[in-house]
C-alpha positions as CSV (number, residue, x, y, z in Angstrom):
1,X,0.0,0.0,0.0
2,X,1.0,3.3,-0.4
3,X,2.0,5.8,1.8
4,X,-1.0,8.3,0.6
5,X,-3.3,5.3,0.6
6,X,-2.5,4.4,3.9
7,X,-2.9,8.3,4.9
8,X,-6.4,7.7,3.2
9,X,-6.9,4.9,5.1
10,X,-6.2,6.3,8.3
11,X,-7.7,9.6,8.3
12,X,-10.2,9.4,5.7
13,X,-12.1,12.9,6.6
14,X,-9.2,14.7,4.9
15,X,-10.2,13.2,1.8
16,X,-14.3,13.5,2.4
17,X,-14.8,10.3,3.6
18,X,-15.6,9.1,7.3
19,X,-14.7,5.3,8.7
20,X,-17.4,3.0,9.3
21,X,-18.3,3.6,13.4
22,X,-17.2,-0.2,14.5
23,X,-14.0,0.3,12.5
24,X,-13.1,3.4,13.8
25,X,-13.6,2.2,17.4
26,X,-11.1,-0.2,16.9
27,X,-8.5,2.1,15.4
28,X,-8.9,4.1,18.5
29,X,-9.0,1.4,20.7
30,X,-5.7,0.0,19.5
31,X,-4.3,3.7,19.4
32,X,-4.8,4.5,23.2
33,X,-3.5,1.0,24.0
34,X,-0.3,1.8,21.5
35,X,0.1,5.3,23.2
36,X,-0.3,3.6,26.6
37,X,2.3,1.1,26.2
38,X,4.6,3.5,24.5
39,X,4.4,6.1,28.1
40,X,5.2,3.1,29.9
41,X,8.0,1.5,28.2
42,X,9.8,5.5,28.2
43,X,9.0,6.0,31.8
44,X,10.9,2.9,33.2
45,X,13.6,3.5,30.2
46,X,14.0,7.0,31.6
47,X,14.1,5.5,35.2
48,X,16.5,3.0,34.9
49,X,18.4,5.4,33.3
50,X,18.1,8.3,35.5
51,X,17.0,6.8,39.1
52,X,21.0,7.8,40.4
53,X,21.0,11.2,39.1
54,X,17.8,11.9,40.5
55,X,18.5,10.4,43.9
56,X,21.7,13.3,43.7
57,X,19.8,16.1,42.5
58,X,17.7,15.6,45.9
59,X,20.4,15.3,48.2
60,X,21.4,18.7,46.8
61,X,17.8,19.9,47.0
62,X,18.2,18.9,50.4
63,X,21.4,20.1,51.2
64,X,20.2,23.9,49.9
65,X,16.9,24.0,52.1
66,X,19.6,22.5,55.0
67,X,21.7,25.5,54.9
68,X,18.7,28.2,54.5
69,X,18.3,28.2,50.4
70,X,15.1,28.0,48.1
71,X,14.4,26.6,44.7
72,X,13.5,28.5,42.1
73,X,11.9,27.0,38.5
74,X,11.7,27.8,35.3
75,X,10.1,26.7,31.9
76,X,8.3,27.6,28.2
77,X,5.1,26.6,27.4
78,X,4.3,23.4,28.6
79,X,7.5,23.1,30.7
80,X,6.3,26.6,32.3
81,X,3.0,24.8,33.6
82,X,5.1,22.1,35.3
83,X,7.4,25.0,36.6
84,X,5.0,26.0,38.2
85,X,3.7,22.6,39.5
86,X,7.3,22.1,41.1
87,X,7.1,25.4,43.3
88,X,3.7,24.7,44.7
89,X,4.5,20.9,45.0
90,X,7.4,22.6,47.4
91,X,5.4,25.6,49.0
92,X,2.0,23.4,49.5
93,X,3.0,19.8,50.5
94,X,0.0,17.5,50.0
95,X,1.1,15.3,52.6
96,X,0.3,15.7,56.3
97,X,3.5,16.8,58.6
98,X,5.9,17.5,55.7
99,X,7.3,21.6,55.8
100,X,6.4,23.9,53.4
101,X,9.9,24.9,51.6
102,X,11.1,28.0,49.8
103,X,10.2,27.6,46.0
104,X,9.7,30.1,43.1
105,X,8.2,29.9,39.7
106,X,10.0,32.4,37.7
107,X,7.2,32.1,35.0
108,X,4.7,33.4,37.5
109,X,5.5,37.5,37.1
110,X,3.8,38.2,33.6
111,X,4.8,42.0,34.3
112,X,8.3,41.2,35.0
113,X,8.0,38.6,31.8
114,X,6.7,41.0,28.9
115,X,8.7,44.1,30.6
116,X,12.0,42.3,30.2
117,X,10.9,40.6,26.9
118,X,9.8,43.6,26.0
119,X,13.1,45.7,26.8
120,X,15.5,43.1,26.5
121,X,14.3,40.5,24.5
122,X,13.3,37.1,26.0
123,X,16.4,35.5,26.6
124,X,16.2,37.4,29.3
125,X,13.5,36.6,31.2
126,X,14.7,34.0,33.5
127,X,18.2,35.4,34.1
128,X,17.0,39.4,35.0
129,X,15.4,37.9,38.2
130,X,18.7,34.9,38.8
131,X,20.3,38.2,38.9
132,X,17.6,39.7,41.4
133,X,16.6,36.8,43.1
134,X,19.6,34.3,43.4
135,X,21.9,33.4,46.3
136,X,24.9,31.2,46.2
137,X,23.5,28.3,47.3
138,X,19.8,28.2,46.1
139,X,18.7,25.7,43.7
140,X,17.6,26.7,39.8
141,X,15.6,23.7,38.1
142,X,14.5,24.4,34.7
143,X,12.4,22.2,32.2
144,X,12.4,21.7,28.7
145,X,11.0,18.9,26.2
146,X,14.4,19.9,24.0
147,X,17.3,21.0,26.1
148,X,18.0,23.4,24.1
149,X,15.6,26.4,25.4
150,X,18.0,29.6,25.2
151,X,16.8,31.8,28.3
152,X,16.7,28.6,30.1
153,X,20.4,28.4,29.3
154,X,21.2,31.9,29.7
155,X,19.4,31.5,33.2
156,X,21.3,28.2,34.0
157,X,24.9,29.9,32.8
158,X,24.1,33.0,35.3
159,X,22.7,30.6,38.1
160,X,26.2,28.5,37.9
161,X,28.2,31.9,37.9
162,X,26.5,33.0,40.9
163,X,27.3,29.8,42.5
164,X,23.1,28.3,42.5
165,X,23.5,24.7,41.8
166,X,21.5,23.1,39.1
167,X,19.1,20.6,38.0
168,X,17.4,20.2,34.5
169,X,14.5,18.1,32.7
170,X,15.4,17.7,29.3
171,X,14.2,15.1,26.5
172,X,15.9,13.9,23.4
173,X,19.6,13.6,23.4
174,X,19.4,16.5,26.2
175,X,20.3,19.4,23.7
176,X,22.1,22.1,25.2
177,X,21.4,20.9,29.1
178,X,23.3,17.9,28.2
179,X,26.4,19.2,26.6
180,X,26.7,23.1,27.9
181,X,28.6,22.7,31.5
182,X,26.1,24.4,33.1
183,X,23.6,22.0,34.5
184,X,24.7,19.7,37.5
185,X,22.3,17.1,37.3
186,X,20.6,16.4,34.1
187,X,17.7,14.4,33.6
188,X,17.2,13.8,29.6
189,X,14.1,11.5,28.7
190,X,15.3,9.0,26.0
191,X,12.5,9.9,23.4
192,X,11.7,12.6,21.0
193,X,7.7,12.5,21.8
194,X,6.8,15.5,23.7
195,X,4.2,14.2,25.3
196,X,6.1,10.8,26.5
197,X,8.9,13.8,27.6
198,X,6.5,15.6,29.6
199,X,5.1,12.7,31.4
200,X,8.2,11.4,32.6
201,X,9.0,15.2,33.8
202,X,6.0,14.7,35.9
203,X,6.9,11.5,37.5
204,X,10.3,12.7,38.1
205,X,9.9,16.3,40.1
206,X,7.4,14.0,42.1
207,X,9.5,11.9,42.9
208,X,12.4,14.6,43.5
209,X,9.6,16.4,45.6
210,X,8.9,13.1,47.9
211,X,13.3,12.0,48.2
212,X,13.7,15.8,49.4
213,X,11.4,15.9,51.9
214,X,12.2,11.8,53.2
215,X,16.0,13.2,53.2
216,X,15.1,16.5,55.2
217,X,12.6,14.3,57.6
218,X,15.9,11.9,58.2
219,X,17.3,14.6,59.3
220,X,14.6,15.5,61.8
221,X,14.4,12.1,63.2
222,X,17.8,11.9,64.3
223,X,17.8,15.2,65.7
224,X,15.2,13.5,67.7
225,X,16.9,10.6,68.7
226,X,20.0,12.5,69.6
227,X,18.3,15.1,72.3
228,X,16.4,11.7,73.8
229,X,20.0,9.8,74.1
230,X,21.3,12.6,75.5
């Protein structure tokens, strides 16, 4: 068959046709079970891949909230709805006893974002309020389904200079995030799906959410045990 005749096939209301119900049914039947199979087989490829790197970007997490630091997050598009999900993941725990910690989403200032863009252009965007916001010592994670987003490099280059350590979410090869110096710990999903990218980003700032604060509530515990020795 071919290839327009399977394009016919497939989507047959671009050529004014429409698929029989029953057969249609199936096609999106085997679709969704295709997709779902696909999302799992990436997420425990980009675990098995990445389950060290992410145990050390949340023993630095840990070590930064430790010694008085905050997080701050960063992302375009898409990646800019799950920086956002990170800070309030951070600031909000769910989960009954656990701290609220210092987070920022850098995406959430759209006067800051469309004066600097504006002025500057927006490569910019992310590092004006580094520059502002930083302390040596914070944490800077920033997401992107390409690695390769440029004011989340500039932002990462400025945080690194400043002496913020840093964590990114990347998919592909890892673009830029991969291969710049700049990022400490980098997290690349092996895929070039955006949307199989995106779900493992999900899982994995859970995840770093949950290791920071078990690391942090270690730490808490043998406080504990040490004043009832003593």
């Amino acid at each position: 068959m071919s290839g327009n005749s399977d394009l016919k096939e497939l989507y047959p209301f671009l050529h004014g046709g429409q698929q029989e119900p029953a057969r249609l049914d199936a096609a999106l039947l085997l679709s969704v079970e295709e997709k779902a199979r696909d999302s799992r087989d990436t997420n425990a490829r980009f675990f098995a891949e990445n389950a060290a790197v992410l145990i050390a970007a949340a023993k630095t997490v840990a070590d930064v909230y430790r010694n008085g630091g905050r997080l701050f997050s960063m992302g375009n598009g898409g990646s800019s709805c799950d920086a956002s999900h990170v800070a309030v993941e951070f600031v909000h725990p769910i989960t009954a006893g656990r701290p609220a910690l210092a987070a920022t989403n850098l995406v959430a200032d759209l006067a800051m974002i469309s004066a600097v863009g504006n002025d500057l252009g927006f490569d910019h965007v992310f590092v004006r309020q580094i520059v502002a916001q930083g302390r040596k010592g914070d944490a800077l994670i920033g997401i992107s389904t390409s690695g390769n987003s440029s004011n989340l490099m500039a932002a990462f280059a400025k945080a690194k200079e400043m002496g913020l350590v840093t964590i990114g979410l990347a998919g592909g090869d890892g673009g830029k995030m991969k291969t710049a110096g700049v990022v400490d710990h980098c997290l690349v999903v092996p895929t070039t799906s955006i949307h199989r990218t995106q779900e493992c980003h999900v899982t994995a700032y859970h995840i770093l959410w949950d290791l920071v604060h078990t690391l942090l509530a270690d730490d808490r515990g043998s406080a504990r045990t040490k004043g009832a020795v003593a």
